[in-house]
N, CA, C and O atoms as a CHARMM CRD file, in Angstrom:
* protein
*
  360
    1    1 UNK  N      2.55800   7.45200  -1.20600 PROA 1      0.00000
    2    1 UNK  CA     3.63800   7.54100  -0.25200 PROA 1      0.00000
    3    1 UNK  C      4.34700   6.18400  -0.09800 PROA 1      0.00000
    4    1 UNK  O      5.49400   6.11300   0.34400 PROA 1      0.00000
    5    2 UNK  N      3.77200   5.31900  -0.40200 PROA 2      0.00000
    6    2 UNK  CA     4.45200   3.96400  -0.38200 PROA 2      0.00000
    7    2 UNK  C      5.57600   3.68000  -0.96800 PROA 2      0.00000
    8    2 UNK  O      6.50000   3.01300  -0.50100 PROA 2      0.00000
    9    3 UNK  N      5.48000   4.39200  -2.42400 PROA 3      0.00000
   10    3 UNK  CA     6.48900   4.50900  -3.40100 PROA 3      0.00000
   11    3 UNK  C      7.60700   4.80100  -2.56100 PROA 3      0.00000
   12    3 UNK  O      8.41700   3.91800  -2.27900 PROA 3      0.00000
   13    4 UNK  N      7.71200   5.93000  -2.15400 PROA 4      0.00000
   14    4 UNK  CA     8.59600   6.99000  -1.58200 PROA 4      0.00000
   15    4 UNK  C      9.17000   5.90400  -0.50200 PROA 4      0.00000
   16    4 UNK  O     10.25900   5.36700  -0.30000 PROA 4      0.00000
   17    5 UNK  N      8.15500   5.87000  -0.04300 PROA 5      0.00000
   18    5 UNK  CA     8.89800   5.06800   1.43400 PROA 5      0.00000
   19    5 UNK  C      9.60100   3.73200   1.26900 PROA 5      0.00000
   20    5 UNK  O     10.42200   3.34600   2.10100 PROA 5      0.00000
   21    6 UNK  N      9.33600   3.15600   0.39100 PROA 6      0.00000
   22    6 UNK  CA    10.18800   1.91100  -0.50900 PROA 6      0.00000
   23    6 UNK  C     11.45800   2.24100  -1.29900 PROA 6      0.00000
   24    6 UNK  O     12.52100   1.66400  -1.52600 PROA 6      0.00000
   25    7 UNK  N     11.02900   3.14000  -1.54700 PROA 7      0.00000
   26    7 UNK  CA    12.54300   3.85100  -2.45700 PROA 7      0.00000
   27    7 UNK  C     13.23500   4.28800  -1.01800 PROA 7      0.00000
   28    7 UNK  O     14.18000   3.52700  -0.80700 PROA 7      0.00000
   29    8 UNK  N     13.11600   5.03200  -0.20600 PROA 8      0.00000
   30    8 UNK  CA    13.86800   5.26600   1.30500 PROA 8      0.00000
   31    8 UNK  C     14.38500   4.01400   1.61300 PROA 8      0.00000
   32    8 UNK  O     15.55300   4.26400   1.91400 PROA 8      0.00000
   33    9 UNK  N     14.22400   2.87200   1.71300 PROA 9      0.00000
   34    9 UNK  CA    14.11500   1.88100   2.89400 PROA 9      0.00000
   35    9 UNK  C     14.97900   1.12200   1.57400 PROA 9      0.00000
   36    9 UNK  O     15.28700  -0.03300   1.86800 PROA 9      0.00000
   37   10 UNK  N     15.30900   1.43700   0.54800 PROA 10     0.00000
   38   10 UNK  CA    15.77900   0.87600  -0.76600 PROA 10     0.00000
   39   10 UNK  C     15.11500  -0.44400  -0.96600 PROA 10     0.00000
   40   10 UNK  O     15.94400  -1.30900  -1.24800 PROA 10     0.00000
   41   11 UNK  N     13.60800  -0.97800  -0.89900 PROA 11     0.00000
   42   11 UNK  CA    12.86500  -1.55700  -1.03900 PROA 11     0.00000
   43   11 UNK  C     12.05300  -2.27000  -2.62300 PROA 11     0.00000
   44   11 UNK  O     10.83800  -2.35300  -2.79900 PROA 11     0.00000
   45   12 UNK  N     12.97200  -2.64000  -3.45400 PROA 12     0.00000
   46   12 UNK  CA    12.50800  -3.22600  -5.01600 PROA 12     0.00000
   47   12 UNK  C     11.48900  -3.83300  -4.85300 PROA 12     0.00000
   48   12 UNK  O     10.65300  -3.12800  -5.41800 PROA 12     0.00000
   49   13 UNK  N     10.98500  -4.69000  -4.44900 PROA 13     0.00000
   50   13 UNK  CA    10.07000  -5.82700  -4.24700 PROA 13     0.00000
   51   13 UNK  C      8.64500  -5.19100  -3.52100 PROA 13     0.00000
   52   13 UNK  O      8.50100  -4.18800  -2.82200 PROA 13     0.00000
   53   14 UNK  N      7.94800  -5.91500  -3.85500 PROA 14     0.00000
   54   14 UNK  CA     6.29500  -5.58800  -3.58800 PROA 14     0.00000
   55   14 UNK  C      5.42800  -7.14000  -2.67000 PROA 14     0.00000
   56   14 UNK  O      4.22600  -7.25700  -2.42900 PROA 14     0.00000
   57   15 UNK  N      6.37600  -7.97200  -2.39200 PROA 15     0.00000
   58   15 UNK  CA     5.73900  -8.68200  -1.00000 PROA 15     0.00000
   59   15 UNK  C      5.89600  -8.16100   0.14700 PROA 15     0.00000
   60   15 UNK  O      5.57800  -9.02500   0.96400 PROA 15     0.00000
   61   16 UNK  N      6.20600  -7.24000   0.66000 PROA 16     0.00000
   62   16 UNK  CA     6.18500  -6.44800   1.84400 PROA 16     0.00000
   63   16 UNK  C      5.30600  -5.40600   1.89500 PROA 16     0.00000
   64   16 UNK  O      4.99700  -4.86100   2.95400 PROA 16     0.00000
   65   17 UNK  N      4.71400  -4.96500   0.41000 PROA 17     0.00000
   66   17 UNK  CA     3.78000  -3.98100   0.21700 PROA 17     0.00000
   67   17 UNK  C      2.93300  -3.69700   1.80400 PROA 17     0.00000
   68   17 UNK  O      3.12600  -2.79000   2.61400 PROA 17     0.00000
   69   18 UNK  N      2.01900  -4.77200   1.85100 PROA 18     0.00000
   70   18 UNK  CA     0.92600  -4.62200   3.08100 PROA 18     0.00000
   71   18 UNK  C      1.60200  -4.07900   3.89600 PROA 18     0.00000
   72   18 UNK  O      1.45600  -2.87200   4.08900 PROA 18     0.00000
   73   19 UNK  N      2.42800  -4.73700   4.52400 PROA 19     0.00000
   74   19 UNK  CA     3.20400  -3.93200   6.01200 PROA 19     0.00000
   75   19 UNK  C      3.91900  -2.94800   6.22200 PROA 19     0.00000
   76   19 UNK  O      4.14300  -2.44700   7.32300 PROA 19     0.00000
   77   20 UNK  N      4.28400  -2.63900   5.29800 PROA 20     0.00000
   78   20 UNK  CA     4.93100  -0.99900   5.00200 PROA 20     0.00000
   79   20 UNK  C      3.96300  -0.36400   4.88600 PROA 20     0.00000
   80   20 UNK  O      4.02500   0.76500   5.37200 PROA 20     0.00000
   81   21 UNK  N      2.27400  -0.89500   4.01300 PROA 21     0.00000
   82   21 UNK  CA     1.77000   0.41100   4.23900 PROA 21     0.00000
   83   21 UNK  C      1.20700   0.31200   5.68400 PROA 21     0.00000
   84   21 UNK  O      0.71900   1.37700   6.06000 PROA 21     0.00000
   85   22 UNK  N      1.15900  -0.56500   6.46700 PROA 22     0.00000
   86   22 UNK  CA     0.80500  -1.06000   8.03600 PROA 22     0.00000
   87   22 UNK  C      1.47900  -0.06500   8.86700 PROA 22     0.00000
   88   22 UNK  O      0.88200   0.62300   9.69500 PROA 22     0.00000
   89   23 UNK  N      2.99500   0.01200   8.58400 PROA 23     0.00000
   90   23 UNK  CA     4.02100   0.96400   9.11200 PROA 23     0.00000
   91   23 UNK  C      3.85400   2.53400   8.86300 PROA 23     0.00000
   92   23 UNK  O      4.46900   3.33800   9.56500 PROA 23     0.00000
   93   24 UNK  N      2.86100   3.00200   7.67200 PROA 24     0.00000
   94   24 UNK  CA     2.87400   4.16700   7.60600 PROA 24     0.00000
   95   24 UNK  C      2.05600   4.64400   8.45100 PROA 24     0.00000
   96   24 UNK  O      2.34000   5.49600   9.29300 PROA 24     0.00000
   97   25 UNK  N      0.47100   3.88200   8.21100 PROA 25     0.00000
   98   25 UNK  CA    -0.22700   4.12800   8.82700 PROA 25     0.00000
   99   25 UNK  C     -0.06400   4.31000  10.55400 PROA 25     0.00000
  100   25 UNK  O     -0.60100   5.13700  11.29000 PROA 25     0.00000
  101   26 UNK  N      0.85000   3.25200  10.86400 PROA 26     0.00000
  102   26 UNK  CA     0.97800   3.50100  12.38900 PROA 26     0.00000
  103   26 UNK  C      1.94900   4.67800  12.59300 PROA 26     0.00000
  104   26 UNK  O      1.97600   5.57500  13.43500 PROA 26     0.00000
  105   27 UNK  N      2.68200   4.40100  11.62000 PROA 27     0.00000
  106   27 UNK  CA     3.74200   6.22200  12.07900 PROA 27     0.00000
  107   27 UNK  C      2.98400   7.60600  11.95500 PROA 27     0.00000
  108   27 UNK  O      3.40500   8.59800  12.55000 PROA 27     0.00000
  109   28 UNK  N      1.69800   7.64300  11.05300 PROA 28     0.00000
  110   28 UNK  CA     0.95500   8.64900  11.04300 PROA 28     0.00000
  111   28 UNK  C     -0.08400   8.81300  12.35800 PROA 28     0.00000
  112   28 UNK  O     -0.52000   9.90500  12.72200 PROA 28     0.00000
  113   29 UNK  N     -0.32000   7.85900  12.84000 PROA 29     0.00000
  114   29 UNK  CA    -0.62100   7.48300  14.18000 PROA 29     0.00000
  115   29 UNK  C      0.02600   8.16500  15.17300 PROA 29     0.00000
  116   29 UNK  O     -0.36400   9.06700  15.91500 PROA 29     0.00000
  117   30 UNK  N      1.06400   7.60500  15.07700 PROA 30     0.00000
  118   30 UNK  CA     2.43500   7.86200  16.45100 PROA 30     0.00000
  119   30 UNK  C      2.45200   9.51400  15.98700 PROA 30     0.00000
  120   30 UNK  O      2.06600  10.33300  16.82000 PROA 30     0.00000
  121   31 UNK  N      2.75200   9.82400  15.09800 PROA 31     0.00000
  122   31 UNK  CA     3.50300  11.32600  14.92600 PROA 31     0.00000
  123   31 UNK  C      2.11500  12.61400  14.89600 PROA 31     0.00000
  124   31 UNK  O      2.29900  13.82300  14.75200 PROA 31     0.00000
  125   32 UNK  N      0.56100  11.82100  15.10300 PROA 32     0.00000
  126   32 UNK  CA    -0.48600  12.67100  14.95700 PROA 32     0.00000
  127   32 UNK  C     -0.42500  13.19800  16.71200 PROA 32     0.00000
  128   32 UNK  O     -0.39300  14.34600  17.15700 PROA 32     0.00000
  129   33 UNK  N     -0.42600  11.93100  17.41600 PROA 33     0.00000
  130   33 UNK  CA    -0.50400  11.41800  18.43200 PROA 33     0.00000
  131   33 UNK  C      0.22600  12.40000  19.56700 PROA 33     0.00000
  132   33 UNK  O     -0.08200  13.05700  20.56100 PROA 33     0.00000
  133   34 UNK  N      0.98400  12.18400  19.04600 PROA 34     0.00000
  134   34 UNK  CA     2.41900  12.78000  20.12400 PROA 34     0.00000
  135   34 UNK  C      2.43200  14.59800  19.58200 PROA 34     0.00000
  136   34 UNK  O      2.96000  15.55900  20.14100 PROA 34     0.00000
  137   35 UNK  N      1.82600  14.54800  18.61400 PROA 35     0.00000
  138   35 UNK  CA     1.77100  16.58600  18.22000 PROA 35     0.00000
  139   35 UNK  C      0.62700  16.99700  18.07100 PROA 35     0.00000
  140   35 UNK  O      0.26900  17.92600  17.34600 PROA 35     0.00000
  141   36 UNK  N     -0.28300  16.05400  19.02700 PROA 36     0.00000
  142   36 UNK  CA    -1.77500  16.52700  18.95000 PROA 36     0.00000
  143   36 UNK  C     -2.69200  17.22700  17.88900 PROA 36     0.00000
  144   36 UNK  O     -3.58800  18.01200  18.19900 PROA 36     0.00000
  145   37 UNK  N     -2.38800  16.87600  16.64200 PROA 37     0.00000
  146   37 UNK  CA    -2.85900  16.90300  15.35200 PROA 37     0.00000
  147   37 UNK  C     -3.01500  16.34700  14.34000 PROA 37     0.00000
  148   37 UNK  O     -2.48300  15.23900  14.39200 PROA 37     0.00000
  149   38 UNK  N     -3.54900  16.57100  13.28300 PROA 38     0.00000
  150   38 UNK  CA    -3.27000  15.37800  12.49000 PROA 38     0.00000
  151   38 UNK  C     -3.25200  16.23100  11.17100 PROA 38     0.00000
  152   38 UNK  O     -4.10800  16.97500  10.69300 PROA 38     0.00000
  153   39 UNK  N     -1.71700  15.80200  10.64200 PROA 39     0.00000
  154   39 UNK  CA    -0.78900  16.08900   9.77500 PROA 39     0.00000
  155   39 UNK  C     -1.17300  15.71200   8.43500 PROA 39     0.00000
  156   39 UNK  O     -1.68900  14.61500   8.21700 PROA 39     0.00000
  157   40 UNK  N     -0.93400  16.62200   7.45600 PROA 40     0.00000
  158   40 UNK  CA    -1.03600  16.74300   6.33100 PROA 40     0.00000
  159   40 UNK  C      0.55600  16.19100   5.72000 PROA 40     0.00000
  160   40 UNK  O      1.21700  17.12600   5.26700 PROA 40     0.00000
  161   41 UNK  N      1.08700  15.13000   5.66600 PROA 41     0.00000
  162   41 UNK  CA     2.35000  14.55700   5.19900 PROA 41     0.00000
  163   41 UNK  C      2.84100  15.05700   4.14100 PROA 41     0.00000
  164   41 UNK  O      3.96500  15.50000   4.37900 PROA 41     0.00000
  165   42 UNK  N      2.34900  15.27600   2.47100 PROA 42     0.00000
  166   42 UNK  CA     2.36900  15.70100   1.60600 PROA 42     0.00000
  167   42 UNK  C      2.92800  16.73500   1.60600 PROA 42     0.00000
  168   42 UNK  O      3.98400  16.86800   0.98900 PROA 42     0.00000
  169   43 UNK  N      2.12700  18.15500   2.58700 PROA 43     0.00000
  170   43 UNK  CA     2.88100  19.49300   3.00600 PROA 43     0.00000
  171   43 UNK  C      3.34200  19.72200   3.81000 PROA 43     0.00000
  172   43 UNK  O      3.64600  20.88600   4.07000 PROA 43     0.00000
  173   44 UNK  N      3.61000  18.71600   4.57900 PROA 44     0.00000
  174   44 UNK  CA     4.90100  19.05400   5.55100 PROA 44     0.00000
  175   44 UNK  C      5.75900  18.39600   5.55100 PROA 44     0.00000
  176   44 UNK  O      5.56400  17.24100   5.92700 PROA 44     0.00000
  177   45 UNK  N      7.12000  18.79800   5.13300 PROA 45     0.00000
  178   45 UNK  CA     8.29900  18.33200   4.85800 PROA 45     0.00000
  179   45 UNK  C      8.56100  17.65200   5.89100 PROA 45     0.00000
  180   45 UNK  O      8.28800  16.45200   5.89800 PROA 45     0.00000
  181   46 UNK  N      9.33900  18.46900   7.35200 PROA 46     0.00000
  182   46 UNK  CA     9.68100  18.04200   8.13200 PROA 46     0.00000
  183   46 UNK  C      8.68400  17.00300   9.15500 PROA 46     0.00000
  184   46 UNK  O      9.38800  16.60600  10.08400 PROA 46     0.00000
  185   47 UNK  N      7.34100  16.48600   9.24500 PROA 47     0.00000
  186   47 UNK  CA     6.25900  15.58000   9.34700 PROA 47     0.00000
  187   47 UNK  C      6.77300  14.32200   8.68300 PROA 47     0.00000
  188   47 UNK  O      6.98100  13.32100   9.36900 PROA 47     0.00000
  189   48 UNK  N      7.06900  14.33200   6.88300 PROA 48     0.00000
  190   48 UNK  CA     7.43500  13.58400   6.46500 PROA 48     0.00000
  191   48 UNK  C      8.82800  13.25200   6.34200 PROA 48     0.00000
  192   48 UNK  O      9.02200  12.43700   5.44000 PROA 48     0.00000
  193   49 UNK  N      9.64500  13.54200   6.82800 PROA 49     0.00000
  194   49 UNK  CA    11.05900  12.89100   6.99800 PROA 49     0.00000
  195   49 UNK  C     11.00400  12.29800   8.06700 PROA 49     0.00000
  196   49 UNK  O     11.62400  11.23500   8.13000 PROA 49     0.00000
  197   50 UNK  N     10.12200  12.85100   9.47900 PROA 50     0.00000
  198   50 UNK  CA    10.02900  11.95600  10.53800 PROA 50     0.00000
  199   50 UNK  C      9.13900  10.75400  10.66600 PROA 50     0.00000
  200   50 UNK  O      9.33100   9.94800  11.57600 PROA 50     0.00000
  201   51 UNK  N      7.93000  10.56100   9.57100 PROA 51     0.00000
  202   51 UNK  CA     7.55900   9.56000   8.87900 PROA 51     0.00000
  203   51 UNK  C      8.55400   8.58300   8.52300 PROA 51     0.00000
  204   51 UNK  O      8.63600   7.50300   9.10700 PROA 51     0.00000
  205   52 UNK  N      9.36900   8.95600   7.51000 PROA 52     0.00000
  206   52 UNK  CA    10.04300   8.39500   6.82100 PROA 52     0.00000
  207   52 UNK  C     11.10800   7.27900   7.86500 PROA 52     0.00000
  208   52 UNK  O     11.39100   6.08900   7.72700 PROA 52     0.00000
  209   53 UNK  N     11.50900   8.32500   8.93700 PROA 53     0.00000
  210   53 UNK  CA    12.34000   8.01800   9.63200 PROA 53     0.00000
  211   53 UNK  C     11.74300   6.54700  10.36700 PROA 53     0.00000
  212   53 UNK  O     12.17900   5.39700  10.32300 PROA 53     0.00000
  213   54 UNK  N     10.59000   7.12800  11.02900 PROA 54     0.00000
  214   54 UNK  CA     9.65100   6.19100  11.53800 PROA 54     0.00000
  215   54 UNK  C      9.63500   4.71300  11.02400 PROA 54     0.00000
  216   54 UNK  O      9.85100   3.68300  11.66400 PROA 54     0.00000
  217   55 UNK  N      9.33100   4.87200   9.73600 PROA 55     0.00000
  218   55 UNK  CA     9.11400   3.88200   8.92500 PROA 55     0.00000
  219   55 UNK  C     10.25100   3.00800   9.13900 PROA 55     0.00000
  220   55 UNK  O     10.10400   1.83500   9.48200 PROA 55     0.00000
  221   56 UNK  N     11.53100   3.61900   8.91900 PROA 56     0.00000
  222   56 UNK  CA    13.23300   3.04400   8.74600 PROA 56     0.00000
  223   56 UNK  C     13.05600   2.11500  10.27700 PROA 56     0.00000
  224   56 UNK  O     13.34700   0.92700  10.41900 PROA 56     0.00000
  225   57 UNK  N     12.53300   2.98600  11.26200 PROA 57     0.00000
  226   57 UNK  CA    13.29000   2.27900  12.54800 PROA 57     0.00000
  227   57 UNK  C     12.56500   0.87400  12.59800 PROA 57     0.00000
  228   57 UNK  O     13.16500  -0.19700  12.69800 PROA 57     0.00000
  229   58 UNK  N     10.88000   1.05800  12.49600 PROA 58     0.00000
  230   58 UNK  CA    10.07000   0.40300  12.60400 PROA 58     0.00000
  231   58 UNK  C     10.19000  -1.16300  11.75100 PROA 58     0.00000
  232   58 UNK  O      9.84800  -2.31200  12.03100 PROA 58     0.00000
  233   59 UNK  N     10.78800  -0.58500  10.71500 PROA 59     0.00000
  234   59 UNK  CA    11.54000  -1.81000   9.89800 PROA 59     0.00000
  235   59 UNK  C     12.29400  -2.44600  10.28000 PROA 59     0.00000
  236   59 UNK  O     11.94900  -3.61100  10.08200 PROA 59     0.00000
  237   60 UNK  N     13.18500  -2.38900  10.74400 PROA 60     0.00000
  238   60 UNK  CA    14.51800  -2.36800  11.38100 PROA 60     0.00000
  239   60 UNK  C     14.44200  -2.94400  12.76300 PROA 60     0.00000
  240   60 UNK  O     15.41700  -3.32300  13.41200 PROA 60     0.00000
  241   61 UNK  N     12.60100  -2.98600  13.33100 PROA 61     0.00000
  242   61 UNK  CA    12.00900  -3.20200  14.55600 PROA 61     0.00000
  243   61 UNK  C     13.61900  -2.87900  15.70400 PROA 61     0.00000
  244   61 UNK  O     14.36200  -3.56300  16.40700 PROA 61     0.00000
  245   62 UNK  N     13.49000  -1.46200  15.31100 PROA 62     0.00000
  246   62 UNK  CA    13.69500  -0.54900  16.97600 PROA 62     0.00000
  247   62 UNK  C     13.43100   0.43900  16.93700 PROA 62     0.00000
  248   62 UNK  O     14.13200   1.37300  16.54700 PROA 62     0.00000
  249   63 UNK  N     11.88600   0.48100  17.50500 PROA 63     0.00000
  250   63 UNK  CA    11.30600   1.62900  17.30100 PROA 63     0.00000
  251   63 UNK  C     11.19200   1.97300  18.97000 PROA 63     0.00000
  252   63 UNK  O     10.48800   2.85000  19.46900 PROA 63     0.00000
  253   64 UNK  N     11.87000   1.25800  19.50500 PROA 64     0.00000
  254   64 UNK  CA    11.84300   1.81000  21.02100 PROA 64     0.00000
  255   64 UNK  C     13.12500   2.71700  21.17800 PROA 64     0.00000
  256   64 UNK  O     13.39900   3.48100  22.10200 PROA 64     0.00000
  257   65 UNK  N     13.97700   2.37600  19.80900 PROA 65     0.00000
  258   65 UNK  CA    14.61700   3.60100  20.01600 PROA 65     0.00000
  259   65 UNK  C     14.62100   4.90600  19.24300 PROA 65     0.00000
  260   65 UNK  O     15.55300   5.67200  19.48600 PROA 65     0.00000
  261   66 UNK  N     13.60800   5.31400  18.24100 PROA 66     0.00000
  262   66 UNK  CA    13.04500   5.91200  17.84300 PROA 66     0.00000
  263   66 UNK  C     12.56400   7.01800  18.87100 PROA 66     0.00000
  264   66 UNK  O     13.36900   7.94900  18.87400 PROA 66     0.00000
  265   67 UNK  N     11.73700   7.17100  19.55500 PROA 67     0.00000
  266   67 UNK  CA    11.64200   8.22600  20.68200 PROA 67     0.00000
  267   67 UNK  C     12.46500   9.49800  21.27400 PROA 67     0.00000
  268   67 UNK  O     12.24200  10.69500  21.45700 PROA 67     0.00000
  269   68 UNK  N     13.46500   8.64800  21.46000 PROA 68     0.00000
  270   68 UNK  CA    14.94100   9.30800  22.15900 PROA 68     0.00000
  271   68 UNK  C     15.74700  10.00100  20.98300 PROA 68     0.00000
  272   68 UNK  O     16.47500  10.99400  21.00100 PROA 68     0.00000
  273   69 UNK  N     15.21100   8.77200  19.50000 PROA 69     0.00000
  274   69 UNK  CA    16.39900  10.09000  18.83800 PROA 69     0.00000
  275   69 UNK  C     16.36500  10.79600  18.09700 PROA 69     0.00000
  276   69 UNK  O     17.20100  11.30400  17.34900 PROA 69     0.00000
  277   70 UNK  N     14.94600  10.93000  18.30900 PROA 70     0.00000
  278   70 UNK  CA    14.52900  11.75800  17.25800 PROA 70     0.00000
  279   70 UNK  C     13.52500  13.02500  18.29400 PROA 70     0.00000
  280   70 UNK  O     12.65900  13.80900  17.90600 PROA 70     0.00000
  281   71 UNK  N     13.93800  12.85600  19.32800 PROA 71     0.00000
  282   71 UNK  CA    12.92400  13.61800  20.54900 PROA 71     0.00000
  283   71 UNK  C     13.08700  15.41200  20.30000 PROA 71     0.00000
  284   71 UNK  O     12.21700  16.14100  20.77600 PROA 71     0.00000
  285   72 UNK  N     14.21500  15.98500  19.55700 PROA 72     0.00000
  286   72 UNK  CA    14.09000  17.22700  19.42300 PROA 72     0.00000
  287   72 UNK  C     13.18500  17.75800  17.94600 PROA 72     0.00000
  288   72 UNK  O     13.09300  18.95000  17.65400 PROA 72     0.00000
  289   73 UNK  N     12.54900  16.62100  17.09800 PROA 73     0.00000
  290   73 UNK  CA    12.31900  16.96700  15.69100 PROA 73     0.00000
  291   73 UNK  C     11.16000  16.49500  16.51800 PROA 73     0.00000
  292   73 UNK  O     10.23800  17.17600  16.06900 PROA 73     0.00000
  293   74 UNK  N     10.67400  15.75600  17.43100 PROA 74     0.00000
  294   74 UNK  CA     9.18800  15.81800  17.83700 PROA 74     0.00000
  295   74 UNK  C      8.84700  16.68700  18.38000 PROA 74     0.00000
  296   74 UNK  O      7.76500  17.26500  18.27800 PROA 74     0.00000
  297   75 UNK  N      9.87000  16.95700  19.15900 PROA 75     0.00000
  298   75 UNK  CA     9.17600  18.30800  20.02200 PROA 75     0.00000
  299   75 UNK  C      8.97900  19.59200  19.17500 PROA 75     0.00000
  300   75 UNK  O      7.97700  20.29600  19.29600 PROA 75     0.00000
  301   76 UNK  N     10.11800  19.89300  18.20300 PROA 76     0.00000
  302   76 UNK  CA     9.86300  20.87900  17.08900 PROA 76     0.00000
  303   76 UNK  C      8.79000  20.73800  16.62000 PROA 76     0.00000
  304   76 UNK  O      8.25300  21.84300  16.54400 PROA 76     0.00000
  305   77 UNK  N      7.74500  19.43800  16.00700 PROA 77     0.00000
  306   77 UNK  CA     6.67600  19.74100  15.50100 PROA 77     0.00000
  307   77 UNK  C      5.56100  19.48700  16.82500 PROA 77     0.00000
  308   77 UNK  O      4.39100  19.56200  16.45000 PROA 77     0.00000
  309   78 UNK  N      5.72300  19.22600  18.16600 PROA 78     0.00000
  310   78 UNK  CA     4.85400  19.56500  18.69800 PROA 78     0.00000
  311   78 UNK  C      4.77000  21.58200  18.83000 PROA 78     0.00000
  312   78 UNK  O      3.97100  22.51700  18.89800 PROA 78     0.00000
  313   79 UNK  N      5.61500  21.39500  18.80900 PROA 79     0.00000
  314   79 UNK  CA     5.27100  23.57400  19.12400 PROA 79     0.00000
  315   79 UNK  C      4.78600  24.37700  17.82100 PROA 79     0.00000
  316   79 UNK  O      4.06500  25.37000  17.72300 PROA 79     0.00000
  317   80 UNK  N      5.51400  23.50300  16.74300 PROA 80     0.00000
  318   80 UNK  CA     5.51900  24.27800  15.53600 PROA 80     0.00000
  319   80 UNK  C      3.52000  24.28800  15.40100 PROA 80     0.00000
  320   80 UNK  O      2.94500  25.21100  14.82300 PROA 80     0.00000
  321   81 UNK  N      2.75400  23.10100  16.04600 PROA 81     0.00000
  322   81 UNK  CA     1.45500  22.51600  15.74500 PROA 81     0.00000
  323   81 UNK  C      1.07000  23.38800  16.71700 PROA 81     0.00000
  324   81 UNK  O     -0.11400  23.55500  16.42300 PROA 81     0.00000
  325   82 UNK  N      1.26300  23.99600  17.59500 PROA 82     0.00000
  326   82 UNK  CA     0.38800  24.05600  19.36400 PROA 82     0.00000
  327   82 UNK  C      0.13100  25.46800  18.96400 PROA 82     0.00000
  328   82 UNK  O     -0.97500  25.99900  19.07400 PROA 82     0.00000
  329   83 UNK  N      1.62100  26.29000  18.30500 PROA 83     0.00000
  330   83 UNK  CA     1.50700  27.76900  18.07600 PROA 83     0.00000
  331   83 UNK  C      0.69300  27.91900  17.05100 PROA 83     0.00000
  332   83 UNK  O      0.04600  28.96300  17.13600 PROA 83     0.00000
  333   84 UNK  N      0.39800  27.07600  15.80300 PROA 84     0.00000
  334   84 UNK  CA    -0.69400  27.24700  14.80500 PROA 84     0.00000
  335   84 UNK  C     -2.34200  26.90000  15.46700 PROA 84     0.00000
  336   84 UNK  O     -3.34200  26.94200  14.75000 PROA 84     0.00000
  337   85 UNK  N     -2.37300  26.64600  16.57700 PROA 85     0.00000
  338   85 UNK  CA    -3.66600  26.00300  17.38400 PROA 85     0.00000
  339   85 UNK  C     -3.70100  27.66900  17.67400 PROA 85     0.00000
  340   85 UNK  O     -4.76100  28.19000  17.32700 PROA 85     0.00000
  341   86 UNK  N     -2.79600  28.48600  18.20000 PROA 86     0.00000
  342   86 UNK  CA    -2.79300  29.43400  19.03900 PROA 86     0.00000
  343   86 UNK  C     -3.15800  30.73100  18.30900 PROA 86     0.00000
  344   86 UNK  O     -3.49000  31.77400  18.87300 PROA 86     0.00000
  345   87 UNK  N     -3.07300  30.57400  17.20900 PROA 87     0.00000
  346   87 UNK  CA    -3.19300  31.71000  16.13800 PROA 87     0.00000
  347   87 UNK  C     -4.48100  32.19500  15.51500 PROA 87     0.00000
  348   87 UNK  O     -5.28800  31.51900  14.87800 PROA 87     0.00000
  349   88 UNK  N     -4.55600  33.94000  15.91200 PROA 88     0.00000
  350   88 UNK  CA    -5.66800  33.96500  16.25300 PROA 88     0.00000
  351   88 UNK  C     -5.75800  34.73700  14.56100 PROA 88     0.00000
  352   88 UNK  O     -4.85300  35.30200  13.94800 PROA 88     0.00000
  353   89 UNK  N     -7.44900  34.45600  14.06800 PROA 89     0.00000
  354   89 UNK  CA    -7.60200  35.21300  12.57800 PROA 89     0.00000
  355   89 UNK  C     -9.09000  36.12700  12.82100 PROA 89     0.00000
  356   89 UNK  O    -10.21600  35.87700  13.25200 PROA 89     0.00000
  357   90 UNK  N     -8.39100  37.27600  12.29300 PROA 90     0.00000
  358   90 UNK  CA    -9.43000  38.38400  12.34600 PROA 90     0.00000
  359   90 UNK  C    -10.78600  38.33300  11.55200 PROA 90     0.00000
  360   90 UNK  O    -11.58600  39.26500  11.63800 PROA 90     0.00000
């Protein structure tokens, strides 16, 4: 995922390696965190664009505004997660 997220952030260079992967790890953090699960990135598209996103702001260090604008794609995967908690198998 590093790849990916370097190619996003249009990132050539590999001295920033460590902290980008520092940044993933904490966005997988933040986005487990806040949808009370913990996400499979790989298969979930929309998980990983808000990763991705994560990553961008966090770079960019404004991730305090990260929250606010991305607050309807969190809340989408908090329900999309709560209703798969809820689902019952015979």
């Amino acid at each position: 995922m590093l790849e990916e997220i370097k190619g996003y952030l249009k990132i050539t260079w590999s001295d920033e390696d460590s902290s980008i992967s520092t940044m993933i790890d904490a966005g997988k953090a933040y986005i487990d965190s806040v949808t009370g699960t913990t996400i499979d990135y790989e298969s979930d598209n929309q998980a990983k664009s808000l990763l991705f996103d994560y990553c961008r702001y966090r770079y960019n260090m404004a991730t305090e505004e990260f929250e606010s604008n991305f607050s309807s794609v969190i809340l989408n995967l908090q329900l999309k997660y709560a209703c798969k908690d809820m689902e019952v198998t015979p």
